[in-house]
C-alpha positions in Angstrom: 38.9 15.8 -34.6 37.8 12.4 -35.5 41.2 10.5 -36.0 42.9 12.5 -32.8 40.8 13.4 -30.4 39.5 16.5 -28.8 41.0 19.8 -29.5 39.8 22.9 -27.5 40.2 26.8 -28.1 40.8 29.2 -25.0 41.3 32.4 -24.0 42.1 34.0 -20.8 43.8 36.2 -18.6 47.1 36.0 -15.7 47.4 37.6 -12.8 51.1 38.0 -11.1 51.0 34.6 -8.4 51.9 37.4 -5.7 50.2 40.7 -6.4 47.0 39.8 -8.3 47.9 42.3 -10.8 47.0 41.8 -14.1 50.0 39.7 -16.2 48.0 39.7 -19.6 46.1 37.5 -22.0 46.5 34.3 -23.5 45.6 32.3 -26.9 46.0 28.3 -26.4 44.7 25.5 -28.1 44.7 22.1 -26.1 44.3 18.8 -27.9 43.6 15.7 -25.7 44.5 12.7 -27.9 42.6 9.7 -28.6 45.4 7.2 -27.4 46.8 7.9 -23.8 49.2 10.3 -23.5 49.5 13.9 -21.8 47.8 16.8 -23.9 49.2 19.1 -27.0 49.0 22.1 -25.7 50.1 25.3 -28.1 49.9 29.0 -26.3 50.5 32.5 -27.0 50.6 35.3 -24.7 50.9 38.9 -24.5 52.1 40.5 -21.2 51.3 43.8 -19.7 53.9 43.2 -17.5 57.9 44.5 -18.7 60.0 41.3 -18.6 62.9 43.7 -17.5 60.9 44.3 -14.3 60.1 39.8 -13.9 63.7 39.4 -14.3 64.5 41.6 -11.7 62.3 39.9 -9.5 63.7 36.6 -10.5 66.7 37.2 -9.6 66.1 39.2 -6.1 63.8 36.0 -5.6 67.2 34.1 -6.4 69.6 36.4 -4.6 67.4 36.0 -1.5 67.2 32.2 -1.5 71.3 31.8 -2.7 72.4 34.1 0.6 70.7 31.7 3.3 72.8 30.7 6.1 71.7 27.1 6.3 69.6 25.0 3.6 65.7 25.1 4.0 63.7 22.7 4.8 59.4 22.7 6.0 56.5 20.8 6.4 52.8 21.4 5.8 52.3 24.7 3.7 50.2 26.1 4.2 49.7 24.7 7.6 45.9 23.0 8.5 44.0 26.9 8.8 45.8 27.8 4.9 48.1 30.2 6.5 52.5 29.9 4.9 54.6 32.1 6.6 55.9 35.2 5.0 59.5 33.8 4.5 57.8 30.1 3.3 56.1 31.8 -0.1 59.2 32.1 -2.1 59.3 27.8 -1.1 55.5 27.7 -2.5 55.8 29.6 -5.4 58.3 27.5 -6.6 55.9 24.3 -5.8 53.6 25.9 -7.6 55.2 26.4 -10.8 56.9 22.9 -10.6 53.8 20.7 -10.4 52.1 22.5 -12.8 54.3 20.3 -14.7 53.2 17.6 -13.3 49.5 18.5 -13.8 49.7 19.0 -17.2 51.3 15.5 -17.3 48.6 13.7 -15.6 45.5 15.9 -16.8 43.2 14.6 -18.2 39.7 15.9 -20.4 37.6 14.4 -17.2 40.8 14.6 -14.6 42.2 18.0 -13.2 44.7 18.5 -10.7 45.6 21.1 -7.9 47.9 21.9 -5.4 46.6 21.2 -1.8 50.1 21.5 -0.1 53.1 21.0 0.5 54.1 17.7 3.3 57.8 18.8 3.4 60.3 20.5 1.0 64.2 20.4 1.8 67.1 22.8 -0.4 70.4 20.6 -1.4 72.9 22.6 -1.5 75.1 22.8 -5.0 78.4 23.6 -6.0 76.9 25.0 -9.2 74.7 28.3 -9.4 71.5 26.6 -9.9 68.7 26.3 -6.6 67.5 22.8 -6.2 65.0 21.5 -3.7 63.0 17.9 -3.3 59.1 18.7 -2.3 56.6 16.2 -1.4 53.5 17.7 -2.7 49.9 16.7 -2.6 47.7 17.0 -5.4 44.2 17.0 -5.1 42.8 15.5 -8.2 39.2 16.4 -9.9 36.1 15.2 -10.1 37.4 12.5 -7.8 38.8 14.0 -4.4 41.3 12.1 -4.5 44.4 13.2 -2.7 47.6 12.4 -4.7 50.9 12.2 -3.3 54.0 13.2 -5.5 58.0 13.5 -5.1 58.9 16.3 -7.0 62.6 17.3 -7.3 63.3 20.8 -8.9 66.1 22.9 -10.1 66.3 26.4 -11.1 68.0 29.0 -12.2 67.4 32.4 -13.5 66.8 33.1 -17.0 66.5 29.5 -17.6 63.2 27.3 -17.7 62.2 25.3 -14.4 63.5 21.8 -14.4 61.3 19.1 -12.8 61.5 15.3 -12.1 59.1 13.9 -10.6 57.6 10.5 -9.1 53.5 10.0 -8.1 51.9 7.2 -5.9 48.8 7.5 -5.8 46.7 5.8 -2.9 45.4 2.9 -3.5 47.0 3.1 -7.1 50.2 0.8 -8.2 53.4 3.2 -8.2 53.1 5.2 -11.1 56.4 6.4 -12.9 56.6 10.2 -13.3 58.6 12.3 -16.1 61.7 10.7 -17.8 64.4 12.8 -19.4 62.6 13.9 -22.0 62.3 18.2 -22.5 61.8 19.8 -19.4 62.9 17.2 -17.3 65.9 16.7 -15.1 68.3 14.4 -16.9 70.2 12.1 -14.8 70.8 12.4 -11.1 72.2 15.2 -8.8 76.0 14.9 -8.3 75.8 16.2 -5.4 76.2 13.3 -2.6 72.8 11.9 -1.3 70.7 13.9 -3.9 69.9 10.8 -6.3 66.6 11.1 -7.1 
């Protein structure tokens, strides 16, 4: 597209993060515009999965994570042989579904992101109903190797979308300012005491 930049067609399938099993397929179109900014990315999906039953595992997910006795808090998953700890997955799932947010931020048409792991992740507790945890996450960023360091700072609760703030420094990189309050995003820090962002 000559006066915006590149727009691609895909299709392709999910899988359920923890099972494998498939989730169904997917329609997107993905313009990269010509000026810097993150992509335009429009998708449609069909599940084979009944959302009665991914609600219900939301909110056992939820359940399970709301009824600790004290706060959570790691470092390093998965550890250095790629190995989390059964009662650690819930902790990465939710890593992975928040920097996918920032992935699709920062992607670019010759830049692609994953996540390597997770340095430390600690649960504030709230007064509200909503889950909240800060994670330091590394990204490991494509073609280049380079290893990418992000605060990421995300609240949840079931039934609603995933709310992410986040701040990346790369190495070797000036600081580089991560999501505002724009859709998606976090608006304005925690009230609960210590949790500024």
């Amino acid at each position: 597209m000559p006066e915006s930049g590149h727009k691609y067609y895909l299709q392709f399938s999910t899988e359920d993060y923890r099972t494998g099993e498939d989730a169904g397929n997917c329609l997107a179109t993905v313009l990269f515009p010509k000026k810097k900014s993150r992509p335009v990315v429009s998708i449609k999906c069909s599940h084979t999965k009944d959302q009665k039953d991914i609600q219900e595992e939301d909110n056992k997910f939820y359940q399970r994570i709301r009824h600790l006795s004290k706060p959570i808090t790691a470092n390093n998953i998965p550890d250095s042989y790629g190995n989390i700890e059964p009662a650690l997955e819930p902790v990465w799932a939710l890593a992975v579904a928040g920097s996918s947010s920032i992935m699709w931020e920062k992607s670019t048409e010759t830049l692609g992101y994953f996540l390597a792991q997770v340095k430390s992740v600690r649960q504030w507790i709230r007064k509200d109903d909503f889950i909240e945890f800060d994670y330091t996450v590394l990204l490991h960023e494509m073609p280049t190797q380079e290893i990418i360091s992000c605060h990421m700072r995300l609240t949840w609760l079931p039934g609603q979308p995933l709310k992410v703030k986040h701040f990346c420094a790369p190495e070797g990189h000036g600081a580089e300012q991560g999501s505002g309050a724009e859709a998606g995003s976090a608006a304005g820090p925690s009230a609960e005491k210590g949790a500024s962002f």
